[in-house]
PAFI-641587 format. One record per residue: residue in three letters; x, y, z of N, C-alpha, C in turn. Coordinates in steps of 0.2 Angstrom, whole numbers. Example, Ala and Ser with C-alpha at 12.3 -4.5 7.8 and 13.67 -1.06 7.14 Angstrom:
residues 2
    aa     nc1     nc2     nc3    cac1    cac2    cac3     cc1     cc2     cc3
   Ala      66     -28      39      62     -22      39      66     -16      39
   Ser      64     -11      35      68      -5      36      64       0      39
end
This chain:
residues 341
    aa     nc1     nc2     nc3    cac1    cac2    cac3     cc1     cc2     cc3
   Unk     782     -61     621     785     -62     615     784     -56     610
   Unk     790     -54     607     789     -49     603     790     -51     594
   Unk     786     -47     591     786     -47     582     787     -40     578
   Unk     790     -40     573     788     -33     571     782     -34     565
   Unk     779     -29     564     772     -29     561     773     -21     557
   Unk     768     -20     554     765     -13     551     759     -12     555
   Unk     757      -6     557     753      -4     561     751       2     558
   Unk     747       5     551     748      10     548     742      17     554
   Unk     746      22     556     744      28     561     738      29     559
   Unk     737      31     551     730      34     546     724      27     544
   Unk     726      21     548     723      17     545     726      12     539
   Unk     722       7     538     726       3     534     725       5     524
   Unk     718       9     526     718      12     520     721      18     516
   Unk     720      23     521     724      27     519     731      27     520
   Unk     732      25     525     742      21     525     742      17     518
   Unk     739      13     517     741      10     511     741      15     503
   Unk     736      21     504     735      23     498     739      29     498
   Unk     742      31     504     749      36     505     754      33     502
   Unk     757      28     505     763      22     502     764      21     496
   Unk     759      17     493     757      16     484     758      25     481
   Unk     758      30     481     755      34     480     764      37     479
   Unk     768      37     485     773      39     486     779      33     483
   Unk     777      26     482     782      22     479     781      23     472
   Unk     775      27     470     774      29     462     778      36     460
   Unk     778      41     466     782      45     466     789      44     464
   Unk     791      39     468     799      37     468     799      35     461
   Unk     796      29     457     798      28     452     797      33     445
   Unk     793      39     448     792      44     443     798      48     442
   Unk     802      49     448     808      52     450     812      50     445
   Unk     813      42     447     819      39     441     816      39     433
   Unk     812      39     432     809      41     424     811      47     423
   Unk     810      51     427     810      57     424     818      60     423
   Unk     824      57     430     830      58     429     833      55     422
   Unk     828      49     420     834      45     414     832      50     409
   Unk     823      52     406     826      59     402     827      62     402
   Unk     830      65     408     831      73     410     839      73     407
   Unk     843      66     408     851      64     408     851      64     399
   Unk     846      60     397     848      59     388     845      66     384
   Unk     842      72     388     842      79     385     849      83     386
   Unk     852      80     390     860      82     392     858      87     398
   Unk     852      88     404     852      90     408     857      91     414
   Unk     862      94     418     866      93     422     864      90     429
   Unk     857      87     433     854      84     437     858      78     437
   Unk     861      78     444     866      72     446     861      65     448
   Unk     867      60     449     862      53     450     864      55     458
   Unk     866      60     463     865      58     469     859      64     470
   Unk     855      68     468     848      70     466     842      63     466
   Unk     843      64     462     838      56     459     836      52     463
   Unk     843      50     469     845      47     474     841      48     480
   Unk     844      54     479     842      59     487     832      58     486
   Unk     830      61     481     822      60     480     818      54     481
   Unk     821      48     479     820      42     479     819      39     485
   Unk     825      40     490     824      42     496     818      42     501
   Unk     819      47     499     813      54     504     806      49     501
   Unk     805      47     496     799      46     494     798      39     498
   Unk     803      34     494     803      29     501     802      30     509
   Unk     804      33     510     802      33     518     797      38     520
   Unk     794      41     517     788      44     517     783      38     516
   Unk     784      33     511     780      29     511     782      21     516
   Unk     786      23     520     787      19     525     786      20     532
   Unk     784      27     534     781      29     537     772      30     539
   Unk     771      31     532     765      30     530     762      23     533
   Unk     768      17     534     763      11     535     767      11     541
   Unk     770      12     545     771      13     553     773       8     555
   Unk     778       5     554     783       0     556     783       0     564
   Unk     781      -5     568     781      -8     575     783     -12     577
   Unk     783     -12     584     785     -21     587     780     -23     592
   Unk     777     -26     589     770     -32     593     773     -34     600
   Unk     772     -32     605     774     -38     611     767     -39     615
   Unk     766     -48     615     762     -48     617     763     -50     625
   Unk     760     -47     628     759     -51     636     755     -56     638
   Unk     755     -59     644     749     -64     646     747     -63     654
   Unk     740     -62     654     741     -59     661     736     -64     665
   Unk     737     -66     670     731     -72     675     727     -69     680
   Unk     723     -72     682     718     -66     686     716     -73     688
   Unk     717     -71     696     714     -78     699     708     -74     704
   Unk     702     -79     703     697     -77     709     695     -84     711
   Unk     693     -82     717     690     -87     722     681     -88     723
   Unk     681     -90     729     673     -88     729     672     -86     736
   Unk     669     -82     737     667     -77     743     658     -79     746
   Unk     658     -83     751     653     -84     753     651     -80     759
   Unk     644     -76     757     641     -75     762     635     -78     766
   Unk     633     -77     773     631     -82     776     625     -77     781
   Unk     618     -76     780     616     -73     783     610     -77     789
   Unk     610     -77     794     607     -81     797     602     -76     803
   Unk     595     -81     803     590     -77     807     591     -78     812
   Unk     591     -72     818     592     -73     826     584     -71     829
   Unk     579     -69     827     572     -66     827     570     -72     832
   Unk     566     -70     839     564     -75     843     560     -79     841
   Unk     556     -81     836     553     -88     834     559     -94     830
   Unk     565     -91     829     573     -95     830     575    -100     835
   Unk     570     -98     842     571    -101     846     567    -107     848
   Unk     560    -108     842     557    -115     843     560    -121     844
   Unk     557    -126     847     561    -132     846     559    -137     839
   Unk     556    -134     833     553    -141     830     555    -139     824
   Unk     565    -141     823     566    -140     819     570    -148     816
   Unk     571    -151     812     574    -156     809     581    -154     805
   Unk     588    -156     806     594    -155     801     596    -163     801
   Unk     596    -166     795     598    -174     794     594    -176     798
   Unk     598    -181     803     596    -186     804     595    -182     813
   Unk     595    -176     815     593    -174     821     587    -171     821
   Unk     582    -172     826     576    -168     823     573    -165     831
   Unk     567    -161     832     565    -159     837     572    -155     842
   Unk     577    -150     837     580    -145     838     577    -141     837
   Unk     580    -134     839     577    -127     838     580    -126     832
   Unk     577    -119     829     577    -117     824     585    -116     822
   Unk     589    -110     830     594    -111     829     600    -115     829
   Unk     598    -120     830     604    -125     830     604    -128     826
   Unk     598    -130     821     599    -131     814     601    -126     809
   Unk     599    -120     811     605    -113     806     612    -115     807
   Unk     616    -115     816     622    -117     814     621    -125     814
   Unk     621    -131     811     622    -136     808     623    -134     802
   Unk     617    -131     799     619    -128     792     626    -125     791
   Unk     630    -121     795     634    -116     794     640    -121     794
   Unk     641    -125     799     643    -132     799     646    -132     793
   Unk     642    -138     790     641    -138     783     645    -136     777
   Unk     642    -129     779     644    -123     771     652    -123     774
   Unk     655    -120     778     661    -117     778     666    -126     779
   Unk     661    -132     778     666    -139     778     667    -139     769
   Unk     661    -137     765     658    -136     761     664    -133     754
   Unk     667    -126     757     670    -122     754     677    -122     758
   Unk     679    -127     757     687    -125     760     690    -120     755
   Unk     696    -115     756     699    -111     756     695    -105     750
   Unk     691    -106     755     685     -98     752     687     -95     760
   Unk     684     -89     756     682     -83     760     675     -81     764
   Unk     675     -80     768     666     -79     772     665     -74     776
   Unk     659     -72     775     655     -66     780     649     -68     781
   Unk     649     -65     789     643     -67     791     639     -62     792
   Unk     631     -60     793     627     -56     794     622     -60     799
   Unk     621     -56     803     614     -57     807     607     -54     807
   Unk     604     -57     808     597     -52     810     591     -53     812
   Unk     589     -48     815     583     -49     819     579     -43     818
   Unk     577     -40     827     575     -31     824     580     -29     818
   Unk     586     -29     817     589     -26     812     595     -31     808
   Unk     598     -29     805     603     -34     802     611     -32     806
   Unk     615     -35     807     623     -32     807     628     -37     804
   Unk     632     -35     801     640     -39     799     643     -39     806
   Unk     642     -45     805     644     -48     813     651     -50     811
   Unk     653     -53     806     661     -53     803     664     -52     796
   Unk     668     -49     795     668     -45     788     673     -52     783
   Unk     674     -49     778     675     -56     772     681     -58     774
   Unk     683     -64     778     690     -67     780     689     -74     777
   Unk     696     -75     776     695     -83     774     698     -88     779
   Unk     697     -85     784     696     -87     789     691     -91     793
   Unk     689     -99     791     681    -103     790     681    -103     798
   Unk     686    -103     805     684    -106     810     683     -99     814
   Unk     683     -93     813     680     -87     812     671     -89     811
   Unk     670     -89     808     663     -93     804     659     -99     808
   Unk     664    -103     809     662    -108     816     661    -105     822
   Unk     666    -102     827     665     -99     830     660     -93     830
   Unk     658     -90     825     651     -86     824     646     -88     826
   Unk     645     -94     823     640     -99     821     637    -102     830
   Unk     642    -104     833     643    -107     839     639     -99     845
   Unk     640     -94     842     639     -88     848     633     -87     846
   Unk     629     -88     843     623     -83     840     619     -85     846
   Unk     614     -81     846     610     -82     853     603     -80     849
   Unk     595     -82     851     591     -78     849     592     -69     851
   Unk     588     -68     849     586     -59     853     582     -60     856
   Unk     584     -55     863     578     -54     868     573     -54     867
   Unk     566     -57     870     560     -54     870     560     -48     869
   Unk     562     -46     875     563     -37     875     562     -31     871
   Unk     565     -35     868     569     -27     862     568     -31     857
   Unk     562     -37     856     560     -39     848     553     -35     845
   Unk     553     -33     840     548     -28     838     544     -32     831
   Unk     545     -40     833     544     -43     828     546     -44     824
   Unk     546     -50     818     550     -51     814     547     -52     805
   Unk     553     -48     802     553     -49     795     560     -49     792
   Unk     558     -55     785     566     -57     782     568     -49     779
   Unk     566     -44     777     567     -39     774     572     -36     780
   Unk     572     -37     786     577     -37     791     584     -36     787
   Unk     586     -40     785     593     -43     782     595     -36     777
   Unk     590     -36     772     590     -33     765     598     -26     767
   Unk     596     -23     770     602     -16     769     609     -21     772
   Unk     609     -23     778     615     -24     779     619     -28     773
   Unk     613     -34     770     615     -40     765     619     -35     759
   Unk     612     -29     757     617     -26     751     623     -22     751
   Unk     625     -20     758     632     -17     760     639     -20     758
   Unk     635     -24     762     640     -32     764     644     -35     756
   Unk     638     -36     751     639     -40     745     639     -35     741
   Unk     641     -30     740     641     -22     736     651     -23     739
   Unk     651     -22     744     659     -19     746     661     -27     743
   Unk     659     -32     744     663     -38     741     666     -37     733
   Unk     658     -37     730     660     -37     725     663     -31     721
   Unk     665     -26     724     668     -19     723     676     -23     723
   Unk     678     -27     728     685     -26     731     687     -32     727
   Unk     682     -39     724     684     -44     721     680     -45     717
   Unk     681     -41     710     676     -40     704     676     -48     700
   Unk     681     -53     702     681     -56     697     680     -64     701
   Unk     680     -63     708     676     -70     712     670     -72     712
   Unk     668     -78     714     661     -80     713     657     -79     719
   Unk     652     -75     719     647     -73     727     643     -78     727
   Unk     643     -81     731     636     -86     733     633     -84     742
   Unk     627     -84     742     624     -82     747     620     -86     749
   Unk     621     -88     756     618     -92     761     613     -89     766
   Unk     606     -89     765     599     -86     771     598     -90     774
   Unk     597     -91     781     595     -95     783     588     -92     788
   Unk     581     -93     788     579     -91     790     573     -95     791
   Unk     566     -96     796     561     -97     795     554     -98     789
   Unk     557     -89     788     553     -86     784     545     -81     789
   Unk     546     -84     793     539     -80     797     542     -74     796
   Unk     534     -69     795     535     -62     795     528     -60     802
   Unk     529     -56     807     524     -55     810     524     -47     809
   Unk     527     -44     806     525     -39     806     521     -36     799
   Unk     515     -31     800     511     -30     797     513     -26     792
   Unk     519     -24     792     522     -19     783     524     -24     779
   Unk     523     -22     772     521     -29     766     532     -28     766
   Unk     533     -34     768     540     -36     764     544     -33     758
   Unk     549     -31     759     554     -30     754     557     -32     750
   Unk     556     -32     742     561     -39     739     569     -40     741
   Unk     571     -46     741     578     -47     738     582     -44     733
   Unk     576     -44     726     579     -43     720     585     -40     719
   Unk     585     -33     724     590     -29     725     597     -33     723
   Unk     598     -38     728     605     -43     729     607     -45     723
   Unk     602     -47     718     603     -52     712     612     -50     710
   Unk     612     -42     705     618     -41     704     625     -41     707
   Unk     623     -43     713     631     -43     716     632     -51     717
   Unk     628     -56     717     630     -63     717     628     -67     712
   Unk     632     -73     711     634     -78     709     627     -84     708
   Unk     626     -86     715     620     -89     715     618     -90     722
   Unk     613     -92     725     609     -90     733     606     -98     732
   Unk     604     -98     739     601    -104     744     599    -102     748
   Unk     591    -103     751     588    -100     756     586    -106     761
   Unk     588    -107     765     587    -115     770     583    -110     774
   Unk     576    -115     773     570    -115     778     571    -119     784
   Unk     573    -116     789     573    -121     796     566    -122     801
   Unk     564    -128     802     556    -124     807     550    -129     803
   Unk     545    -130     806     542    -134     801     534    -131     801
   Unk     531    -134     797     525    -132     798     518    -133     802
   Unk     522    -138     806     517    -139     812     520    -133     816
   Unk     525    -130     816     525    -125     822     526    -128     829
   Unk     527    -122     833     530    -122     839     529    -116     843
   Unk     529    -117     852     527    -114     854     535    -107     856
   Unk     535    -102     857     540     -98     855     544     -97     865
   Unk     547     -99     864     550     -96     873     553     -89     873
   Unk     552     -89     879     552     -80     881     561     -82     882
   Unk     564     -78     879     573     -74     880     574     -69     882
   Unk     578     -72     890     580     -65     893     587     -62     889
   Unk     591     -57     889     596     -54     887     602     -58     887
   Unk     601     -62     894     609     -66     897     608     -72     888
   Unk     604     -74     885     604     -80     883     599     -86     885
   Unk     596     -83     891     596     -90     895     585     -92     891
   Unk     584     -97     895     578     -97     894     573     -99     901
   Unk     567     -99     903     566    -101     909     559    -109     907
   Unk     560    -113     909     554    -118     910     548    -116     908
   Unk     542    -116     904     538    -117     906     535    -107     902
   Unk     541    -102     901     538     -96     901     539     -97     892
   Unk     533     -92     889     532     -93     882     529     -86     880
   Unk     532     -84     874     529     -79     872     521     -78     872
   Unk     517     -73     873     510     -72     873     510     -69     867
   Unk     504     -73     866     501     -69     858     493     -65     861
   Unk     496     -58     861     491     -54     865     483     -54     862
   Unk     484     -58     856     477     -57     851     472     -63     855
   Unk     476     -68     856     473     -74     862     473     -73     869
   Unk     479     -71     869     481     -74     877     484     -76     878
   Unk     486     -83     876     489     -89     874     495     -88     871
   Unk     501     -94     872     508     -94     871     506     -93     862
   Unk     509     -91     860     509     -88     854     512     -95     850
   Unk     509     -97     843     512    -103     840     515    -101     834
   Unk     523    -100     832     527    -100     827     527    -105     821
   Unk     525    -104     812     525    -109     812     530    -106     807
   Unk     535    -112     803     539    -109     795     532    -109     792
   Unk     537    -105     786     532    -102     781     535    -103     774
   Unk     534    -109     773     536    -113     765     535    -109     761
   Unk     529    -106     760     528    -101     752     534     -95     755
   Unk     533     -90     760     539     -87     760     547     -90     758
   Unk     548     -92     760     556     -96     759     557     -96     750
   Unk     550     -99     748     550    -102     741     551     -95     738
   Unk     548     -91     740     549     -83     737     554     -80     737
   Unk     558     -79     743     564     -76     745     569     -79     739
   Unk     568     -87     740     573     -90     733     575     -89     725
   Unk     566     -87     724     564     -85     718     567     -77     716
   Unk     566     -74     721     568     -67     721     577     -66     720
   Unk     579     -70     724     588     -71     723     589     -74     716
   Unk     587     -79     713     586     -83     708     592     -88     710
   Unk     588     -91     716     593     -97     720     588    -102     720
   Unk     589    -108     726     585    -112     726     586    -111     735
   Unk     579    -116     736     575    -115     742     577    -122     747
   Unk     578    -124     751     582    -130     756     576    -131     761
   Unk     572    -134     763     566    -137     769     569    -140     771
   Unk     573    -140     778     578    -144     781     574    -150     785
   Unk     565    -148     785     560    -151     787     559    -159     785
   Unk     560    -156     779     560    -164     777     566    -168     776
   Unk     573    -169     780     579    -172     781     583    -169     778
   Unk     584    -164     775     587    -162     769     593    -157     770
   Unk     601    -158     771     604    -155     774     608    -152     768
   Unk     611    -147     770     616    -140     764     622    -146     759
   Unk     623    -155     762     627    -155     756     624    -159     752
   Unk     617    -159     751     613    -160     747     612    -158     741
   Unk     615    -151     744     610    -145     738     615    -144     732
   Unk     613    -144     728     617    -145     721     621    -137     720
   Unk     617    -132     722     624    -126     725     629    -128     728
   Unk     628    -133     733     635    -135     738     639    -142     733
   Unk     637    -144     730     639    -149     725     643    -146     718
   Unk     642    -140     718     646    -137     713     652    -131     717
   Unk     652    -131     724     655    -129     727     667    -131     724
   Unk     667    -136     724     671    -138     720     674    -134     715
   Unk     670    -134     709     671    -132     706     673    -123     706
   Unk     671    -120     710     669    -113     711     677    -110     717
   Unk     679    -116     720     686    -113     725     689    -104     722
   Unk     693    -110     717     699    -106     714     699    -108     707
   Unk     698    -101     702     699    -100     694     703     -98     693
   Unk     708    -100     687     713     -94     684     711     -93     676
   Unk     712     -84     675     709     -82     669     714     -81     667
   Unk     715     -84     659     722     -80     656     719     -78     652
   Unk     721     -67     652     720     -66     646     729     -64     641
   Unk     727     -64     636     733     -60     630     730     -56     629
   Unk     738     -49     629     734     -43     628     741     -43     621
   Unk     741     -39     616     747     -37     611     746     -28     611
   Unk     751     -27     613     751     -20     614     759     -19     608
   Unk     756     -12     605     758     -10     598     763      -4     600
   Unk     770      -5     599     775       1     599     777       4     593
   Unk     776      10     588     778      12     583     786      13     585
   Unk     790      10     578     795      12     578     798      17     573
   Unk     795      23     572     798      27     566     799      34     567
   Unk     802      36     573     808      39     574     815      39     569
   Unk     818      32     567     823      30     566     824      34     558
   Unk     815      31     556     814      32     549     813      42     549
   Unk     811      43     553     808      51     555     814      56     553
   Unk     820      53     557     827      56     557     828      54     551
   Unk     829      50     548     833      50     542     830      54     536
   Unk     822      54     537     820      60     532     821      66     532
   Unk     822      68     539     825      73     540     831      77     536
   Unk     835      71     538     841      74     537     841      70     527
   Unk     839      66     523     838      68     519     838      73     516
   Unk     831      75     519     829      83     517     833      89     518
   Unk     835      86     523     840      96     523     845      95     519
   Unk     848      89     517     853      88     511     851      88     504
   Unk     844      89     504     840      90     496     839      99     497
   Unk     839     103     504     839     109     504     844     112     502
   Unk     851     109     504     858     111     504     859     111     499
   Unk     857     107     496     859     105     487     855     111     484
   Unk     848     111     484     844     115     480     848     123     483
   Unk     848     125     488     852     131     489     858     135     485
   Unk     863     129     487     869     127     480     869     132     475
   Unk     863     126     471     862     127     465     859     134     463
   Unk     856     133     467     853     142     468     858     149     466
   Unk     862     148     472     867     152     472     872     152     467
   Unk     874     149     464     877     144     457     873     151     451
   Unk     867     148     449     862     153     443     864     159     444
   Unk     863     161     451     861     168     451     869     173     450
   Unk     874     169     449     882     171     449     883     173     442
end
């Protein structure tokens, strides 16, 4: 939609004290011609005219005649869910509870949860992260939810082998890559962050915050899987598999080492994202959680803004003083040469 307007170049005050200033000029033109004519001066009315003129459109110019058009412009964003999930071998105890299934592994209550979140978030987008010794983007942000199922379905613990123990600060670099490139590529969607993890830490360097993530999301959920009775941790070979009866040693005993969740950690990690915290221990499954309850609301938003962007039109006016002007030169020239004969 377009308008025309006054948009003064100098501002509205000096625009407006230019204009008054030059409409006083005009009317001094015509005063001065009536007595210039009752003295019997020779100064014609197309003179008086021509000045009159020129003063008007200098004070028309001064207030900068435009045409307003305004536009409307819609920004839609979605919500971009990322999903990061612990594969650390104490993921593989079995004494974990999701609803109404209980004495599962840890794992298989992360993917129930995942379940969940991606039934949860229809036509969002999701990435998933893993980690153990270290973190990887296992799948980058598609909105693609059966990508995310299929993710969920292949996770595997990590080998005995090649586990150097476990801490959730594992996550932290990959997490903030992950959620840094999103929020770079969809400045105006909603980030919500999915951890699912124990919480055990067996290694002996003190933990690194989350707080880092805070800026790049929306809001966070920390599902503790694992309870606090604990569990005995079984030895993983590389293929996946498990054998009967074989369990990790905890060399400070001897004995099968016992894994237990770590509520106060979990409560912390949540506090750090400024999320809440999920005990899946005590029956409590992801569409309970009042993050997944406002999922809904979160899909899809459209923003409308209005911009009015301001075109001066005073060329038209420019030209004409122009040529006014060289007609007030040609006259005075004239005249000039007239005297001097």
């Amino acid at each position: 939609m377009s308008g025309f307007t006054l948009a003064p170049a100098l501002g509205w005050v000096a625009g407006s004290a230019l204009a008054a200033a030059m409409l006083v000029c005009a009317a001094l033109v015509v005063v001065f011609h009536v007595r210039r004519r009752a003295q019997g001066t020779d100064e014609t009315v197309a003179a008086c005219v021509r000045r009159c003129v020129m003063c008007v459109l200098v004070a028309v110019l001064a207030l900068t005649p435009s045409i307003a058009t305004t536009t409307t412009s819609r920004a839609v964003s979605t919500t971009d869910v990322v999903i990061a999930a612990d594969v650390t071998g104490s993921m593989g105890v079995a004494d974990a509870t999701y609803g109404d299934r209980t004495q599962i592994s840890r794992l298989d209550a992360a993917k129930a949860a995942i379940d969940d979140i991606t039934a949860a978030y229809a036509h969002s987008s999701f990435a998933a992260v893993s980690f153990g010794a270290s973190g990887t983007q296992d799948v980058p942000l598609t909105p693609d939810a059966r990508a995310i199922d299929n993710w969920a379905d292949s996770l595997r613990v990590e080998p005995t082998d090649t586990s150097t123990g476990s801490s959730p600060d594992a996550a932290i670099d990959t997490l903030l890559l992950t959620l840094k490139s999103v929020r770079d590529a969809h400045p105006d969607d909603t980030i919500v962050l999915y951890l699912i993890t124990d919480g055990e830490q067996t290694t002996p360097k003190a933990r690194r915050t989350f707080s880092s993530l805070r800026r790049y999301i929306n809001d966070a959920c920390v599902i503790g899987v694992g309870s606090t009775a604990g569990g005995r941790v079984p030895q993983m070979h590389a293929d996946g598999m498990t054998e009967a009866g074989a369990w990790v040693i905890d060399p400070s005993t001897g004995q099968p080492g016992v894994s237990i969740m770590d509520e106060a950690q979990i409560t912390s990690l949540a506090d750090e994202l400024s999320g809440t915290a999920l005990l899946t221990a005590s029956g409590g499954t992801v569409v309970q959680q009042q993050i997944t309850g406002e999922a809904n609301s979160w899909r899809q938003n459209t923003t409308e803004k209005q911009r009015t962007r301001i075109s001066p039109i005073t060329w038209p006016f420019a030209i004409a003083l122009l040529a006014v002007a060289a007609w007030e030169f040609a006259a005075w020239h004239m005249q000039s040469r007239r005297l001097l004969q």
